[in-house]
PQR file of N, CA, C, O and H, with PARSE charges and radii, in Angstrom:
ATOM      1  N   UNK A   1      37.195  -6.875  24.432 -0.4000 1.5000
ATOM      2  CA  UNK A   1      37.044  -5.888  25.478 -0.0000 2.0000
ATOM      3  C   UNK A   1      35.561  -5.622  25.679  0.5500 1.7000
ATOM      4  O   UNK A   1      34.702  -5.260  24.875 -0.5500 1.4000
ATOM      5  N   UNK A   2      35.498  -5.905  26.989 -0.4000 1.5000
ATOM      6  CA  UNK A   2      33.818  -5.379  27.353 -0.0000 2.0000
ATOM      7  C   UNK A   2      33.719  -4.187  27.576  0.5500 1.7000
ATOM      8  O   UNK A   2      34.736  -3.633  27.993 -0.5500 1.4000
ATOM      9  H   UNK A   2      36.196  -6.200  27.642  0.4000 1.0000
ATOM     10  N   UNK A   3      32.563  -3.420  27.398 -0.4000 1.5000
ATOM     11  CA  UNK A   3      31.958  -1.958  27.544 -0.0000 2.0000
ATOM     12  C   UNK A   3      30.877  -2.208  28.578  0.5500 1.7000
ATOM     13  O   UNK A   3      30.137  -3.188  28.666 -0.5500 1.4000
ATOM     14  H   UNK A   3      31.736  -3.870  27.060  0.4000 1.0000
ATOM     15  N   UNK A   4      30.930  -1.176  29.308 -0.4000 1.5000
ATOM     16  CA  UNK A   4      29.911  -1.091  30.157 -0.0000 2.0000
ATOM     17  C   UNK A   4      29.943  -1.833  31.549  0.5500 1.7000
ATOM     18  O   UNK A   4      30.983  -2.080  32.159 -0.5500 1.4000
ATOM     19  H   UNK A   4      31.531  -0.380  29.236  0.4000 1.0000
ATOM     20  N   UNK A   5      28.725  -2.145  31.957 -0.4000 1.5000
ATOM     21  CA  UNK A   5      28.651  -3.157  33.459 -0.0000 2.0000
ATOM     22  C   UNK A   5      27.748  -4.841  33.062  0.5500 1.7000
ATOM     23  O   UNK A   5      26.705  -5.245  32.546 -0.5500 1.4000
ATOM     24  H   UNK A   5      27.880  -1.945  31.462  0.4000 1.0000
ATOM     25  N   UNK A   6      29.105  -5.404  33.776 -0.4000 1.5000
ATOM     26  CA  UNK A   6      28.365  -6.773  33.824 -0.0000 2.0000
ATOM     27  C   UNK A   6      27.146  -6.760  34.734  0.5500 1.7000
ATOM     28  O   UNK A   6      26.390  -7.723  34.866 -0.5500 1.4000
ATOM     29  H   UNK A   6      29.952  -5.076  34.195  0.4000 1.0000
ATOM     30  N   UNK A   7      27.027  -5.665  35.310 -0.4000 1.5000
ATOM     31  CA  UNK A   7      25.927  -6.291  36.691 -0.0000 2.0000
ATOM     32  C   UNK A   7      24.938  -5.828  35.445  0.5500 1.7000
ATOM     33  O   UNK A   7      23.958  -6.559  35.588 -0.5500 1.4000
ATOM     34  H   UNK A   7      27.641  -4.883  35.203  0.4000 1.0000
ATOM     35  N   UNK A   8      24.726  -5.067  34.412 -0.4000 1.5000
ATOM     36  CA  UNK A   8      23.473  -4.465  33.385 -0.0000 2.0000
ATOM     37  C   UNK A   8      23.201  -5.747  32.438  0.5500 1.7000
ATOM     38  O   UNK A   8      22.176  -5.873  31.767 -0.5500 1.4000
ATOM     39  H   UNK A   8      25.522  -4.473  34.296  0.4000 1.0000
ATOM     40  N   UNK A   9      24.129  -6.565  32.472 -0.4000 1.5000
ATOM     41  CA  UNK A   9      23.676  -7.442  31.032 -0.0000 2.0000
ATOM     42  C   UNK A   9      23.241  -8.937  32.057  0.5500 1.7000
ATOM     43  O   UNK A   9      23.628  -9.541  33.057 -0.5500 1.4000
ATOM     44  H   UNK A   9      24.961  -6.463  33.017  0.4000 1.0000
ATOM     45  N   UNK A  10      22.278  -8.980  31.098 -0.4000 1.5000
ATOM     46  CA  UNK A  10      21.417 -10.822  31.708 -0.0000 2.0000
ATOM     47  C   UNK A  10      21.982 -11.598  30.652  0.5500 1.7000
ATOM     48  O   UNK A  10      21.813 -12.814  30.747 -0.5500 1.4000
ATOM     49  H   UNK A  10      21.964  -8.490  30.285  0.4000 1.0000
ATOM     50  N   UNK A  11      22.675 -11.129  29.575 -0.4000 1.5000
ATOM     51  CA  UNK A  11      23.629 -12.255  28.479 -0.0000 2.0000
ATOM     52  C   UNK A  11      24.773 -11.627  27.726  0.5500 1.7000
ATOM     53  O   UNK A  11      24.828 -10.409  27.896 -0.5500 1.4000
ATOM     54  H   UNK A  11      22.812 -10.141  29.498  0.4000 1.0000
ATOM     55  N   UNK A  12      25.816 -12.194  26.844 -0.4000 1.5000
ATOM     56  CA  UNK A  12      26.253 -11.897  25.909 -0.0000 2.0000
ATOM     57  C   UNK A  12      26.339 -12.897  25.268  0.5500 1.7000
ATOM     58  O   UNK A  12      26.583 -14.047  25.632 -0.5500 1.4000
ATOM     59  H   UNK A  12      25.772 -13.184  26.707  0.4000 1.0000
ATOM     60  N   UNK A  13      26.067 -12.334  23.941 -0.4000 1.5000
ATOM     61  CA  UNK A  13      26.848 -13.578  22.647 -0.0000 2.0000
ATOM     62  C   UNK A  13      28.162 -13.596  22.221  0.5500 1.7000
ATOM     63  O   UNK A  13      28.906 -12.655  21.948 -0.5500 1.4000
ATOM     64  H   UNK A  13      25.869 -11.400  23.645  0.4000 1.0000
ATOM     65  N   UNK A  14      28.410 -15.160  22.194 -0.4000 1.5000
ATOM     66  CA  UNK A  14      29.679 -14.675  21.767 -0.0000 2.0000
ATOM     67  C   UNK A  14      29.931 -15.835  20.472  0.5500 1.7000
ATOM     68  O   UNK A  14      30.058 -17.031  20.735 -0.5500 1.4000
ATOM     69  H   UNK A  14      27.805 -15.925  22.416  0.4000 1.0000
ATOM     70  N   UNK A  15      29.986 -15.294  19.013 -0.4000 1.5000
ATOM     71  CA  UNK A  15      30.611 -16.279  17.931 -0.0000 2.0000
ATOM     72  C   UNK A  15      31.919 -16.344  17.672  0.5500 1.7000
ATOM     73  O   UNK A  15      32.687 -15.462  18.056 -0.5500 1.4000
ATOM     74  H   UNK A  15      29.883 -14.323  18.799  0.4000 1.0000
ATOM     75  N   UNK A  16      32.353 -17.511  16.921 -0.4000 1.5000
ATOM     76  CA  UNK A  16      33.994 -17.855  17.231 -0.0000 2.0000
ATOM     77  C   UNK A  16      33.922 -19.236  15.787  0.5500 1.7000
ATOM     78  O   UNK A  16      32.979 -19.908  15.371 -0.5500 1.4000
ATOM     79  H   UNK A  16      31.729 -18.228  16.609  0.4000 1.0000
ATOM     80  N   UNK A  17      34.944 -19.195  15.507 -0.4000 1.5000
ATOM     81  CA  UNK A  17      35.133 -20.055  14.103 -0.0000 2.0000
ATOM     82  C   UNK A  17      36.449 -21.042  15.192  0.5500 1.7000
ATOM     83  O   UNK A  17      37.406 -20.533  15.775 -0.5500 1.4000
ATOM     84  H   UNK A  17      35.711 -18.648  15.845  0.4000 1.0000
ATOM     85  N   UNK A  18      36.117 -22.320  15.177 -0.4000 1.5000
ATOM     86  CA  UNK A  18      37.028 -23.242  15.287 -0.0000 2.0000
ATOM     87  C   UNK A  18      37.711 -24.577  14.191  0.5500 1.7000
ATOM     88  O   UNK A  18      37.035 -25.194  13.368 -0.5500 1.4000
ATOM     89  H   UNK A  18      35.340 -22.733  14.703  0.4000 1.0000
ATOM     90  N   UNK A  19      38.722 -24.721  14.372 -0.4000 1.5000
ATOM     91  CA  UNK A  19      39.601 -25.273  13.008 -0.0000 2.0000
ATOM     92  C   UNK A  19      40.331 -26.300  13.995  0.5500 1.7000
ATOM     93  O   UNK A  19      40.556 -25.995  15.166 -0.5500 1.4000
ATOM     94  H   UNK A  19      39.272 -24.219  15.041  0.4000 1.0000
ATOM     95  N   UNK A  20      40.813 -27.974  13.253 -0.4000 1.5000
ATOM     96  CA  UNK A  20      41.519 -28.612  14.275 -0.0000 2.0000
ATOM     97  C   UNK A  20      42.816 -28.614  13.978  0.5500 1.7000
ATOM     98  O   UNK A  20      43.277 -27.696  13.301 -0.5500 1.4000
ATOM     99  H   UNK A  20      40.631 -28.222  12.302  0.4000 1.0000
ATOM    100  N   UNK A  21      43.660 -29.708  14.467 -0.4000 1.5000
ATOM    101  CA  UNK A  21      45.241 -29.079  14.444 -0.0000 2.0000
ATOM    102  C   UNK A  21      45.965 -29.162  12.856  0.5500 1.7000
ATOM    103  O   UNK A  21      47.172 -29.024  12.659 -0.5500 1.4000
ATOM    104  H   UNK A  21      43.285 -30.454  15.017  0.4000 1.0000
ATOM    105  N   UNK A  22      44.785 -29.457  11.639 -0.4000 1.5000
ATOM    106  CA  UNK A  22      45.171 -29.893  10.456 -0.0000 2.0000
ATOM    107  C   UNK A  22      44.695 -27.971   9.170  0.5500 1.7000
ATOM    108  O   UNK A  22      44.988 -27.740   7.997 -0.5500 1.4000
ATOM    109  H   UNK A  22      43.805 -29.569  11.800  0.4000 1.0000
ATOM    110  N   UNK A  23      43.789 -26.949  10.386 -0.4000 1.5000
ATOM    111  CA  UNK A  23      43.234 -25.992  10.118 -0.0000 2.0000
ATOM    112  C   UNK A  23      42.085 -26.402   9.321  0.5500 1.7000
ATOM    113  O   UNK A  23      41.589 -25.526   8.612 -0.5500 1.4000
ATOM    114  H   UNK A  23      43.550 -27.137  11.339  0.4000 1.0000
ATOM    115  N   UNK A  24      41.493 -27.731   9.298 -0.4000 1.5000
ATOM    116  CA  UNK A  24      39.994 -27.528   9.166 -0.0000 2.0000
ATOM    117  C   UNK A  24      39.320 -27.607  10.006  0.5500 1.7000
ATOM    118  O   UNK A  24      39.489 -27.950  11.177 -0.5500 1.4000
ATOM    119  H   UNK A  24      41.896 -28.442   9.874  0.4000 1.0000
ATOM    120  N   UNK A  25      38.349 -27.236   9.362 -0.4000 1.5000
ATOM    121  CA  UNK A  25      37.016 -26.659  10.655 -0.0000 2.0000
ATOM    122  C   UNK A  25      36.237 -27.952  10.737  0.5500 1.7000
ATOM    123  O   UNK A  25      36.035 -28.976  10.085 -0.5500 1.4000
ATOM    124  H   UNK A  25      38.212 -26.958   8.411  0.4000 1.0000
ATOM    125  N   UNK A  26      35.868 -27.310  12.003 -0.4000 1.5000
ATOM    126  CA  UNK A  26      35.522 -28.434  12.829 -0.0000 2.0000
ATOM    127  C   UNK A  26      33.995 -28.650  12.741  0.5500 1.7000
ATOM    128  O   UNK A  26      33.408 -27.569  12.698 -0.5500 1.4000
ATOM    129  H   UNK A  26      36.032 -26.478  12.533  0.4000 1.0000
ATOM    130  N   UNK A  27      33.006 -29.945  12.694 -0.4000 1.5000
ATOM    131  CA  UNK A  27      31.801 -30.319  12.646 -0.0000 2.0000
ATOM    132  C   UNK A  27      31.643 -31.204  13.632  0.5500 1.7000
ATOM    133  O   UNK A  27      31.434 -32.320  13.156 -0.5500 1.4000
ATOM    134  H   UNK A  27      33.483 -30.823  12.729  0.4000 1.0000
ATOM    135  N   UNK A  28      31.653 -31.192  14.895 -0.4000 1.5000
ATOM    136  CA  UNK A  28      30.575 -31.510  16.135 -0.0000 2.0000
ATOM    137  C   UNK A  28      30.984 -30.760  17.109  0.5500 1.7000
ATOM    138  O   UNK A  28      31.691 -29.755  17.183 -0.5500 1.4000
ATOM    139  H   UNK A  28      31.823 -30.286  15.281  0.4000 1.0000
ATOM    140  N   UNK A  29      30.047 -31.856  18.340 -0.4000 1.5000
ATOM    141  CA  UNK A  29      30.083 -30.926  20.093 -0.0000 2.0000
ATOM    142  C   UNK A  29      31.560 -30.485  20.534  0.5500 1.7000
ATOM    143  O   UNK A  29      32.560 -31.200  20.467 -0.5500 1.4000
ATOM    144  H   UNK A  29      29.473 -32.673  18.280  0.4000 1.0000
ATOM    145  N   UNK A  30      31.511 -29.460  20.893 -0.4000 1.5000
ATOM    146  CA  UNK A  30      32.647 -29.259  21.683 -0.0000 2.0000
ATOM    147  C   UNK A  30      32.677 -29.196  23.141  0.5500 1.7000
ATOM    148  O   UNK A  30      31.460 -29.060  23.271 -0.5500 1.4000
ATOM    149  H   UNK A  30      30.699 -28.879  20.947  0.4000 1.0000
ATOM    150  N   UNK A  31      33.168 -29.186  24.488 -0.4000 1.5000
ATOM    151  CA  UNK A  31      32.932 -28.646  25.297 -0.0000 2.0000
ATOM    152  C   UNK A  31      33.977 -27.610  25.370  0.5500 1.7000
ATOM    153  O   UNK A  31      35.185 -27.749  25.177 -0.5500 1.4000
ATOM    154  H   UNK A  31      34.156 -29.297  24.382  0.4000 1.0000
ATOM    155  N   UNK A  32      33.165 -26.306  25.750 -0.4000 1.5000
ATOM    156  CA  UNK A  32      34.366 -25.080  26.337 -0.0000 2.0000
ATOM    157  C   UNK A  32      33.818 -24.939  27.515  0.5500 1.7000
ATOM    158  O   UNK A  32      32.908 -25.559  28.066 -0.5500 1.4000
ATOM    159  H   UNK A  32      32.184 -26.193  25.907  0.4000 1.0000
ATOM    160  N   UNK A  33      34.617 -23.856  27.916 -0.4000 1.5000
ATOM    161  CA  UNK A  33      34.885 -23.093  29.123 -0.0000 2.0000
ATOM    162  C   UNK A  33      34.955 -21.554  28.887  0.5500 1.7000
ATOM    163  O   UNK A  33      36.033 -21.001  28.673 -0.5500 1.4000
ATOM    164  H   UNK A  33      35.356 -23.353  27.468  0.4000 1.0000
ATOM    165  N   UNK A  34      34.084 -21.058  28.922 -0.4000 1.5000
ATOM    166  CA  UNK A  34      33.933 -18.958  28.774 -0.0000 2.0000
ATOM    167  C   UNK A  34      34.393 -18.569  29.880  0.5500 1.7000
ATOM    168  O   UNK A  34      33.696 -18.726  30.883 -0.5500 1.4000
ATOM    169  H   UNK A  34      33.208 -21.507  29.096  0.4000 1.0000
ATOM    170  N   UNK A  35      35.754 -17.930  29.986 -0.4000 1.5000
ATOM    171  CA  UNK A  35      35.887 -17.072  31.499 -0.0000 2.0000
ATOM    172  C   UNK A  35      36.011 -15.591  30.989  0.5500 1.7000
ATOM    173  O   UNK A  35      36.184 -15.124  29.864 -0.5500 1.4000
ATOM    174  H   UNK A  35      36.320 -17.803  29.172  0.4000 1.0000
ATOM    175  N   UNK A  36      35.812 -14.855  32.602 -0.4000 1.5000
ATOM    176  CA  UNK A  36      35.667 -13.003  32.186 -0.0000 2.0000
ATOM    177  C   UNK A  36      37.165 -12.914  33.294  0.5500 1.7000
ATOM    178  O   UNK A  36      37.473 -13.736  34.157 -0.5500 1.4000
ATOM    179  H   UNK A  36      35.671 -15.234  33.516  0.4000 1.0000
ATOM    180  N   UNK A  37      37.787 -11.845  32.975 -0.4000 1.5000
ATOM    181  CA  UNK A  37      38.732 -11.675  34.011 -0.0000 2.0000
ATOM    182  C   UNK A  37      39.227 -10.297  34.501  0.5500 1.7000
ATOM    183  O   UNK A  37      38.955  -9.431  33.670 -0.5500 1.4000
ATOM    184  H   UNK A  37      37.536 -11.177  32.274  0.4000 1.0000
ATOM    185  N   UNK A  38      39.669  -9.969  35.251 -0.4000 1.5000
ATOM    186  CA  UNK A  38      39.636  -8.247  35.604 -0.0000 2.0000
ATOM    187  C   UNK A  38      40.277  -7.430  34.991  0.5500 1.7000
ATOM    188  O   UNK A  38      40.101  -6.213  34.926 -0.5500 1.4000
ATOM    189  H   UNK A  38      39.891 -10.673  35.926  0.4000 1.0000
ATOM    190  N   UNK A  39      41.693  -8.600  34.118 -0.4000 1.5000
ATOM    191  CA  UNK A  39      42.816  -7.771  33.273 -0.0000 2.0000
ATOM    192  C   UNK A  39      42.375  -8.183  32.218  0.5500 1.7000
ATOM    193  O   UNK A  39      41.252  -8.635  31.995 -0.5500 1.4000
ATOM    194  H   UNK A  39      41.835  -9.589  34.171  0.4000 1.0000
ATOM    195  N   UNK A  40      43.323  -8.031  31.452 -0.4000 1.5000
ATOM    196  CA  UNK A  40      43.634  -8.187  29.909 -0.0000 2.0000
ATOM    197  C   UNK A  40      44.952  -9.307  29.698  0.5500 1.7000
ATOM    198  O   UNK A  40      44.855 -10.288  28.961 -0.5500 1.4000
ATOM    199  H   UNK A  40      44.235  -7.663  31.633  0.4000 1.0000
ATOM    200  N   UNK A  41      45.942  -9.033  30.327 -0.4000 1.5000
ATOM    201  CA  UNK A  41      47.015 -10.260  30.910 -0.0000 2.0000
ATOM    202  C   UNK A  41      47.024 -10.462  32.682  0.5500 1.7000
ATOM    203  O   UNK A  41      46.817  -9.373  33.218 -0.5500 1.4000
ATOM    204  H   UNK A  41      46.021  -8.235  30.925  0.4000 1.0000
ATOM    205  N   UNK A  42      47.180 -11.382  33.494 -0.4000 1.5000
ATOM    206  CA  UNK A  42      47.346 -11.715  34.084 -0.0000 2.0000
ATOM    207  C   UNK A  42      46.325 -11.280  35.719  0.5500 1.7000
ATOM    208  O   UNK A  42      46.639 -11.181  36.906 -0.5500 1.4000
ATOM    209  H   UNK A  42      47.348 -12.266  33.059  0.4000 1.0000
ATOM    210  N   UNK A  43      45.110 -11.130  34.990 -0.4000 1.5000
ATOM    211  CA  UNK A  43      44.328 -10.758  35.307 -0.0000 2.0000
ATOM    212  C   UNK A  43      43.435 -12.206  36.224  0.5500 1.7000
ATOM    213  O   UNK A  43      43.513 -13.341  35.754 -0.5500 1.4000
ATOM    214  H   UNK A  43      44.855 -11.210  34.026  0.4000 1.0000
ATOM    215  N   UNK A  44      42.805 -11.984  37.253 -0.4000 1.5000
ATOM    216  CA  UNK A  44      42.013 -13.023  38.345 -0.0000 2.0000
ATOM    217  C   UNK A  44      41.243 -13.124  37.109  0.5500 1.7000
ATOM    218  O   UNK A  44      41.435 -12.446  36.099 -0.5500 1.4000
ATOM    219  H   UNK A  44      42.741 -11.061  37.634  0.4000 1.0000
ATOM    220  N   UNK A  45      40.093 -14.292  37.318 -0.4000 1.5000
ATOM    221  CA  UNK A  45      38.898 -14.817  36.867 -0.0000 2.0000
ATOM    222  C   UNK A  45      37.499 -14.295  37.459  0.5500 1.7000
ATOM    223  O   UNK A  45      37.501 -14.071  38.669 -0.5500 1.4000
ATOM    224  H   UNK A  45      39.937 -14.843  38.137  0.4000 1.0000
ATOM    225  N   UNK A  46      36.617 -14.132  36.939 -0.4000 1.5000
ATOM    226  CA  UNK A  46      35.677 -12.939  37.870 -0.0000 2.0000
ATOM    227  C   UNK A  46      34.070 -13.851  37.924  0.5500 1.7000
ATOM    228  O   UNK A  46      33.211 -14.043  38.786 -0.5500 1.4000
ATOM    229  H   UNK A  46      36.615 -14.314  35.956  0.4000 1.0000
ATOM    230  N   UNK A  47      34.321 -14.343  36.130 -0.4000 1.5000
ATOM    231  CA  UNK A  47      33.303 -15.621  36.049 -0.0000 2.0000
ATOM    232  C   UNK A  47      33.476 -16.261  35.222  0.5500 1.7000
ATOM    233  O   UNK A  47      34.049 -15.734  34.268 -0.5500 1.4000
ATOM    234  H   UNK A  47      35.019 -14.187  35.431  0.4000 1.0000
ATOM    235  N   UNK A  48      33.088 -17.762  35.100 -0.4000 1.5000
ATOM    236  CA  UNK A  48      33.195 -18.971  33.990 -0.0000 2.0000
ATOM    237  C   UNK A  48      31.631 -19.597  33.746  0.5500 1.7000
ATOM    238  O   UNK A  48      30.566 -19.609  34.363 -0.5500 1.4000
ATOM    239  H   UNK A  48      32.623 -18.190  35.875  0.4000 1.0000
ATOM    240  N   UNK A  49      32.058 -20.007  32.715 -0.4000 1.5000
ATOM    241  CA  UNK A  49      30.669 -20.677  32.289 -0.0000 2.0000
ATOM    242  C   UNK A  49      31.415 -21.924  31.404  0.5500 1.7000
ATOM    243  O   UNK A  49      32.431 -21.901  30.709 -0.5500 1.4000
ATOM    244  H   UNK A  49      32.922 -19.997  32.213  0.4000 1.0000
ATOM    245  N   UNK A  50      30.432 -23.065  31.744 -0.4000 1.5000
ATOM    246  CA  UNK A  50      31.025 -24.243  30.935 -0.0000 2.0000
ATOM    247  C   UNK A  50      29.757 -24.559  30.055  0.5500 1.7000
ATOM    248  O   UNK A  50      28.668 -24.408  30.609 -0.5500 1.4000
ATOM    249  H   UNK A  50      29.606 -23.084  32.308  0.4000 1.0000
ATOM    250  N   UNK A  51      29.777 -24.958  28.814 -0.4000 1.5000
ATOM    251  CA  UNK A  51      28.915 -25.159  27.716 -0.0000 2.0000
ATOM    252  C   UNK A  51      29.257 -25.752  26.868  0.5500 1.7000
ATOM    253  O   UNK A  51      30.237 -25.366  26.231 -0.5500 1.4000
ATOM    254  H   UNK A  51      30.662 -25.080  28.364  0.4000 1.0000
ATOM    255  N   UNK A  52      28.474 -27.119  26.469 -0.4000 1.5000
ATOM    256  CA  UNK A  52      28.843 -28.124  25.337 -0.0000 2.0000
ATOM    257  C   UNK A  52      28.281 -27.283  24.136  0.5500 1.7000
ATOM    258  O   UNK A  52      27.073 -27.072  24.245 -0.5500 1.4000
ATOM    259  H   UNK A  52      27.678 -27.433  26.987  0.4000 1.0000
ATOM    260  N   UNK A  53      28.914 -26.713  22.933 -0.4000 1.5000
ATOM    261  CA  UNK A  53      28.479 -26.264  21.937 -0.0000 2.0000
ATOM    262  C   UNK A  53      28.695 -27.140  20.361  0.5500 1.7000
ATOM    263  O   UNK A  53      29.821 -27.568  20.106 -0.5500 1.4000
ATOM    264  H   UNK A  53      29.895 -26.884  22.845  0.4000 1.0000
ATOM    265  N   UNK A  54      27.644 -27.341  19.446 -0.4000 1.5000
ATOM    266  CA  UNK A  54      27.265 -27.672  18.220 -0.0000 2.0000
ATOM    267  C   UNK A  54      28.348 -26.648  17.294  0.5500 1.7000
ATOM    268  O   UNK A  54      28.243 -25.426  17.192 -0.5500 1.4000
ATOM    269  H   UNK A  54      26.730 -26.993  19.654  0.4000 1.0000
ATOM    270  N   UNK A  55      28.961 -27.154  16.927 -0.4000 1.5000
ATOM    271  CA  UNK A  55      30.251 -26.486  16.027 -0.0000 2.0000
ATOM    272  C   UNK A  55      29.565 -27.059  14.421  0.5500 1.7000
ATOM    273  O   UNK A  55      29.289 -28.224  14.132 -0.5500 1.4000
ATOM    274  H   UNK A  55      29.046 -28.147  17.010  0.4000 1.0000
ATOM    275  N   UNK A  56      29.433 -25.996  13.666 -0.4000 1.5000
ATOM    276  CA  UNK A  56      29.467 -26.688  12.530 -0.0000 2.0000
ATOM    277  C   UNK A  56      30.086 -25.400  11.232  0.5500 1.7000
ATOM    278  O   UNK A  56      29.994 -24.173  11.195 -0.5500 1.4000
ATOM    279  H   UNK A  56      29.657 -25.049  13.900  0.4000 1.0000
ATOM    280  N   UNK A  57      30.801 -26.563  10.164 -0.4000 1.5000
ATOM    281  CA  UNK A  57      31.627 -26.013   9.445 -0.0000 2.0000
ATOM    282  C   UNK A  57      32.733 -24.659  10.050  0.5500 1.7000
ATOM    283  O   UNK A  57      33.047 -23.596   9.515 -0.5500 1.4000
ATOM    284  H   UNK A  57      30.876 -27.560  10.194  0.4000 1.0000
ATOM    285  N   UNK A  58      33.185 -25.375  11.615 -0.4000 1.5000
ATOM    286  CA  UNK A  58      33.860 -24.206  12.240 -0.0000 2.0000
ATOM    287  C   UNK A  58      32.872 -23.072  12.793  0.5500 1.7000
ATOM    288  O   UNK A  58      33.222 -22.379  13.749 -0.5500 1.4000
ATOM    289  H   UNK A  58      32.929 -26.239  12.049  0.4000 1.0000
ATOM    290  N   UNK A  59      32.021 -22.954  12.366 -0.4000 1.5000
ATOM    291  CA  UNK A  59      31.151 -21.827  12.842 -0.0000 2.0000
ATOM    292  C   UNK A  59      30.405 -21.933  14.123  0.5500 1.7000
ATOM    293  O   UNK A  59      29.436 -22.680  14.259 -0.5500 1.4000
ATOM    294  H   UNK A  59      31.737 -23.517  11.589  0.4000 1.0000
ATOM    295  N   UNK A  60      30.899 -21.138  15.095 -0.4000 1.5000
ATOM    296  CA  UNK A  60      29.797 -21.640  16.381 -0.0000 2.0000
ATOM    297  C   UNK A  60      29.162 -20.218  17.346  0.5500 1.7000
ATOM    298  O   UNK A  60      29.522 -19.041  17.338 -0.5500 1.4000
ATOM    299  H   UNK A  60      31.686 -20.531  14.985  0.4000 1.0000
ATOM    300  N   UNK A  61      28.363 -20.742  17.930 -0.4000 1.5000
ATOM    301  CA  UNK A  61      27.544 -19.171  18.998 -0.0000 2.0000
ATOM    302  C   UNK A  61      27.430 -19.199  20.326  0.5500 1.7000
ATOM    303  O   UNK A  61      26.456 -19.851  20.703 -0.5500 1.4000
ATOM    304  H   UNK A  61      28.070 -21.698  17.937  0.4000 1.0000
ATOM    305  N   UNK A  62      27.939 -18.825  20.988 -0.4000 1.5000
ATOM    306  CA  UNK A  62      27.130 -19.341  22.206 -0.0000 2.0000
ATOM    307  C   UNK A  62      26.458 -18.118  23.254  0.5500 1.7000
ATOM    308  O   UNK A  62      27.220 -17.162  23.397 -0.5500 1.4000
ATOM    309  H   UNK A  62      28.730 -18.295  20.683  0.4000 1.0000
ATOM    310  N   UNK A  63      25.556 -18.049  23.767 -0.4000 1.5000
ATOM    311  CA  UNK A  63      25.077 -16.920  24.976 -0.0000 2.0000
ATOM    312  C   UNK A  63      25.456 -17.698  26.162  0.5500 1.7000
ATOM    313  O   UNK A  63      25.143 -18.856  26.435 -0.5500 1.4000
ATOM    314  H   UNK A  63      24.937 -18.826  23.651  0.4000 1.0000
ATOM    315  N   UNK A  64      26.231 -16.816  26.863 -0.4000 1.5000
ATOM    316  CA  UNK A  64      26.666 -16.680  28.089 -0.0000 2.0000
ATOM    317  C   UNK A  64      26.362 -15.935  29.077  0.5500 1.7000
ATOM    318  O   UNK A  64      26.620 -14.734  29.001 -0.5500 1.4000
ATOM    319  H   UNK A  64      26.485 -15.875  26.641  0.4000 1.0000
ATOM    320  N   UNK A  65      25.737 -16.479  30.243 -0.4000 1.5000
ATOM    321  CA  UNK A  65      25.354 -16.093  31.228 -0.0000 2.0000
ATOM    322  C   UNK A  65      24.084 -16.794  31.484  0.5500 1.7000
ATOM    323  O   UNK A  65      23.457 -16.490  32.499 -0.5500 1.4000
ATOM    324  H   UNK A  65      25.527 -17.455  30.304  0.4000 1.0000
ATOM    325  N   UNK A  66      23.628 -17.698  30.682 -0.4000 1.5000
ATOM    326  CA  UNK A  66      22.387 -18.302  30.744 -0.0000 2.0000
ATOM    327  C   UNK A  66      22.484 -19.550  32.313  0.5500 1.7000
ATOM    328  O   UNK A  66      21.587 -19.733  33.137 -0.5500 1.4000
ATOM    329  H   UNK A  66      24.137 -17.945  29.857  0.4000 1.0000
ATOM    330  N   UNK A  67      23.838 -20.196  32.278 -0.4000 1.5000
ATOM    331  CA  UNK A  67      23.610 -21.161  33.388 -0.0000 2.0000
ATOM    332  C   UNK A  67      24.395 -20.173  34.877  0.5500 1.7000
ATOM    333  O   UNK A  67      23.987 -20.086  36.035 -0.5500 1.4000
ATOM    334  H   UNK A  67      24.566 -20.047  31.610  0.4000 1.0000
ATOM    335  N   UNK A  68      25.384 -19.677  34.348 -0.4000 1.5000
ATOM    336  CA  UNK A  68      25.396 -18.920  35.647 -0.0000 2.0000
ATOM    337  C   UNK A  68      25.758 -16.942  35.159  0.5500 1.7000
ATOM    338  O   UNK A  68      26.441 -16.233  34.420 -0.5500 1.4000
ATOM    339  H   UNK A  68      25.715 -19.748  33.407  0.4000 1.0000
ATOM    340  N   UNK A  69      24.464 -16.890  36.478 -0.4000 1.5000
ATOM    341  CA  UNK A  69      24.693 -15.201  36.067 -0.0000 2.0000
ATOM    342  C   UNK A  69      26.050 -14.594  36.281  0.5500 1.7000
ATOM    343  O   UNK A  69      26.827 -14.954  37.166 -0.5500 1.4000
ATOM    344  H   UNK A  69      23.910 -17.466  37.079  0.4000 1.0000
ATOM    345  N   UNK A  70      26.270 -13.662  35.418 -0.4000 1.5000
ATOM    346  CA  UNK A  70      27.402 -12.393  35.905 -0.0000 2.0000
ATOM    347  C   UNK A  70      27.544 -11.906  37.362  0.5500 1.7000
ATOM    348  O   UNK A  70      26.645 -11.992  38.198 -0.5500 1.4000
ATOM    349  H   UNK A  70      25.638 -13.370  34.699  0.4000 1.0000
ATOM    350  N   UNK A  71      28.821 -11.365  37.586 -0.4000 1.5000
ATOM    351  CA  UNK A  71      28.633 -11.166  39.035 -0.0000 2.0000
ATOM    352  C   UNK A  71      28.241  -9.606  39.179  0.5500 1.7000
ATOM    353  O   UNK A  71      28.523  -8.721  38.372 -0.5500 1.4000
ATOM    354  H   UNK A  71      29.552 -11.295  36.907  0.4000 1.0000
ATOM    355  N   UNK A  72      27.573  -9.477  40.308 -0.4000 1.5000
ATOM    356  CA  UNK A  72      26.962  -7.993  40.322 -0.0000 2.0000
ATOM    357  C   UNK A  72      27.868  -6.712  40.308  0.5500 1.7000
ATOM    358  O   UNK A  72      27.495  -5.565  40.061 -0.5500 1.4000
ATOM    359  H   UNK A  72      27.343 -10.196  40.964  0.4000 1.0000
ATOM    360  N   UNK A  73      29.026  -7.102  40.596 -0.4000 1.5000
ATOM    361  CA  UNK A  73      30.126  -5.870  40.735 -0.0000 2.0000
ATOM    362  C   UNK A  73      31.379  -5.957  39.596  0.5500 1.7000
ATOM    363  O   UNK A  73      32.265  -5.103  39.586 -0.5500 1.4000
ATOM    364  H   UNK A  73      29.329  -8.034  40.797  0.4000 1.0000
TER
END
């Protein structure tokens, strides 16, 4: 759950532990997809960001909003 206004933030971080379908963690690139959305279930998409991220020992980071900004409203 976000606090506050997306139009105030120029980033967020976001860390996340990934594991594959055997529950070990995972060591290389991944590509994701970060979306924001208006609900909580069944909620529109408001913004996405796509980013190849360096996964290692499951452990990964990424800042979002760096290739495309938040939307102002």
């Amino acid at each position: 759950m976000l606090v506050g206004s997306l139009a105030e933030a120029q980033s967020l971080t976001y860390d996340g532990y990934l594991t594959d379908a055997a529950d070990r963690p995972l060591n290389r690139s991944v590509e994701m997809t970060f979306k924001l959305f208006t609900a909580n279930e069944g909620g529109e998409a408001l913004w996405s960001e796509r980013q190849t991220i360096q996964v290692e020992d499951g452990n990964f980071g990424a800042t979002l909003g760096q290739s495309e900004p938040f939307p102002a409203d």
